[in-house]
N, C-alpha and C positions, 0 to 999 in steps of 0.2 A: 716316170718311175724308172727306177733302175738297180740291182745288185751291184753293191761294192764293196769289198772288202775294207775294213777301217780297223788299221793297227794301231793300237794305245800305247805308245811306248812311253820311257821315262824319260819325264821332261820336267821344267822349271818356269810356271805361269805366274809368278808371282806370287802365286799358293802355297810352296813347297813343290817337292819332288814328289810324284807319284808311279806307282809300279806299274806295269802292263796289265791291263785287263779284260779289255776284249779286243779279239783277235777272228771273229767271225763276219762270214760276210750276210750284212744284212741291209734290206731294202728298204732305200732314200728316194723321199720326192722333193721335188721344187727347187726349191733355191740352194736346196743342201747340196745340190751334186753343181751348183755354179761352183768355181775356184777362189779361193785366198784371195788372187787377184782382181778376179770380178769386187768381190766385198770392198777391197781397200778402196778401189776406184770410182765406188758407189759413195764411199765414205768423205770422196775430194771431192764430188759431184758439184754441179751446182742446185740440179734438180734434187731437191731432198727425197722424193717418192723412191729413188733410185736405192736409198739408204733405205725406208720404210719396209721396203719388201723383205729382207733382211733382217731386220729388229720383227716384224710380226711372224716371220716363220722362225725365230730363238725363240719367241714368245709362249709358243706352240711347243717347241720342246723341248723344254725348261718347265712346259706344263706337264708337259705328256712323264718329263724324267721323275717328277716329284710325286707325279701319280699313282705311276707303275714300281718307282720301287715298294720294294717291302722292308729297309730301313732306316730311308731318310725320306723327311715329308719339305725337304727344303735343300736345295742343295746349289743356291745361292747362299746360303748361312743366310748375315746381317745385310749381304751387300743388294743391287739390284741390276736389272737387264744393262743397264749404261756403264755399271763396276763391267761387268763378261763382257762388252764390249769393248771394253778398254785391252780386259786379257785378251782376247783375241785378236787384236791388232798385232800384238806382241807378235804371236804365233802367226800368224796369214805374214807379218814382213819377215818372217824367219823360214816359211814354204809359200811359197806365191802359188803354186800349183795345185799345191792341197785343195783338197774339197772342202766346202765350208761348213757340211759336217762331220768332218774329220775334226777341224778347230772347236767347234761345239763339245764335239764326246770326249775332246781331251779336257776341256776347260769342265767339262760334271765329272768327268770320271779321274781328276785329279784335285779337285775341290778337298780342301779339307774338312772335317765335320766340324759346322757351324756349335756354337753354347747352346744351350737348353731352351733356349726362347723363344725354339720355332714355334707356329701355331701348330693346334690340333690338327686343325686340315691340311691338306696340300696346298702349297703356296702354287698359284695361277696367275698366268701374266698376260695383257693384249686381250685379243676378244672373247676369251673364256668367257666374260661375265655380263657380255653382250644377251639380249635375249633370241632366241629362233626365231620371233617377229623381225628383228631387228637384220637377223640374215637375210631372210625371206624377203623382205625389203628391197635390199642391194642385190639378193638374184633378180630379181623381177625387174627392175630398174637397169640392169644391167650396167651400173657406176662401176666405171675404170679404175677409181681409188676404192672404196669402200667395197666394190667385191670382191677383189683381186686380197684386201685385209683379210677376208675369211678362207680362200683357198690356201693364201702363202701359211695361215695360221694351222688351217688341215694339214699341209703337206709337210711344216715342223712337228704338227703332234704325230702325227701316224710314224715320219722319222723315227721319233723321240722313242715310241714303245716299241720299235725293233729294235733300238739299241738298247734299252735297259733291259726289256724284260727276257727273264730264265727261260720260258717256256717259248719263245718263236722270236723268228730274226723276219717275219714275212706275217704281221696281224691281219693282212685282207685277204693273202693265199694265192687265190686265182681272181679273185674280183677285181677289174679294174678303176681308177680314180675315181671316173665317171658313174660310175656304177654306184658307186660309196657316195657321191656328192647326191645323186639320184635318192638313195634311198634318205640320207640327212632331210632332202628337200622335202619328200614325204614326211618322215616321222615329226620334222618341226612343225608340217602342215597341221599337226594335231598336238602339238604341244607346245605353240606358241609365247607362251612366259617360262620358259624352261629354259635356262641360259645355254647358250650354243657348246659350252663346253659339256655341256649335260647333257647336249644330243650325240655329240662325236663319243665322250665315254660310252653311252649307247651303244652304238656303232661298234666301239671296239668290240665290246660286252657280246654282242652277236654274232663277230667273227669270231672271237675266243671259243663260246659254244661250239660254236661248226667245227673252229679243226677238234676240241675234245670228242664230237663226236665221231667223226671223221676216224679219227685216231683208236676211239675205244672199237667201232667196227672191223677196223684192219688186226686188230690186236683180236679180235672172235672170230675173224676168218683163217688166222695163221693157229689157231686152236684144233 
């Protein structure tokens, strides 16, 4: 985990030009704070797992972006994970240094608004749709590929909802990763056919609570 600041500036993804937008410093895990350059070089690889880490933490927030906003439920439009990766090569050989969610938050937050034909729901990518059995699994097994898909996926979505969302650049606060994977590993323990994106929205859903109330306490003590 780490605070970084990530400035949106106007640039040209092949989407159009888009304006600056966020300009706050908010708190990135995992592969998002690797560089432009790590990615590209993951991308020549020969090992593909090198690239996987990488596509399952987009996946993660790309999930988290379409979740948390409140007025796009798609912000891939028509295209999918493999179109963003194409923009983002664009971008990572034009900043080699950049953080590779710096490349991320300009490719959603320069996205043009897709036709009418998203779905109802939030479009979800990678292991959202996996069940909490199916995590619980790969924790317990401790598999180098398959649990490492569910962290990289956590540490894209929890990304993904300090960047979009209005109300907080930091959804755990003071909890650290560990602590969040801890409780996931419970709460799936009891709700085993609940798909893992359903436990992590969870997850958020209880950090969210804590700082409102957090917040409405310090707002009655300044009364």
């Amino acid at each position: 985990m780490k605070r970084m600041a990530l400035v949106v500036a106007t640039l040209l993804l092949g989407v159009g030009a888009a304006p600056a937008v966020h300009a706050d410093e908010i708190t990135t895990y995992g592969v998002g704070l690797k560089s432009c350059r790590d990615y590209l070089q993951s991308r020549t690889a020969d090992n593909t797992a090198d690239q996987v880490v990488f596509i399952d933490w987009l996946s993660g927030y790309f999930s988290a972006v379409n979740k948390t906003s409140h007025h796009r439920n798609n912000f891939l439009g028509l295209g999918d994970l493999k179109d963003a990766l194409s923009r983002i090569d664009d971008y990572c050989r034009a900043r080699p240094l950049a953080p590779f969610a710096e490349a991320a938050a300009v490719m959603a937050f320069g996205a043009r608004t897709g036709p009418a034909a998203h779905s109802i729901d939030a479009s979800t990518y990678g292991s959202a749709d996996k069940s909490c059995r199916e995590y619980l699994a790969a924790r317990e097994e401790q598999d180098p590929i398959d649990g490492a898909e569910f962290r990289d996926w956590l540490g894209g979505y929890l990304s993904g909802v300090n960047a979009i969302s209005l109300d907080t650049n930091d959804v755990l606060g003071h909890t650290a990763m560990l602590d969040a994977v801890r409780w996931l590993d419970d709460w799936c323990s009891g709700h085993p056919v609940t798909s893992f994106g359903g436990a992590v929205e969870a997850l958020v859903a209880v950090h969210r609570q804590q700082t409102l109330s957090r917040t409405a306490a310090v707002q009655l003590s300044t009364r």
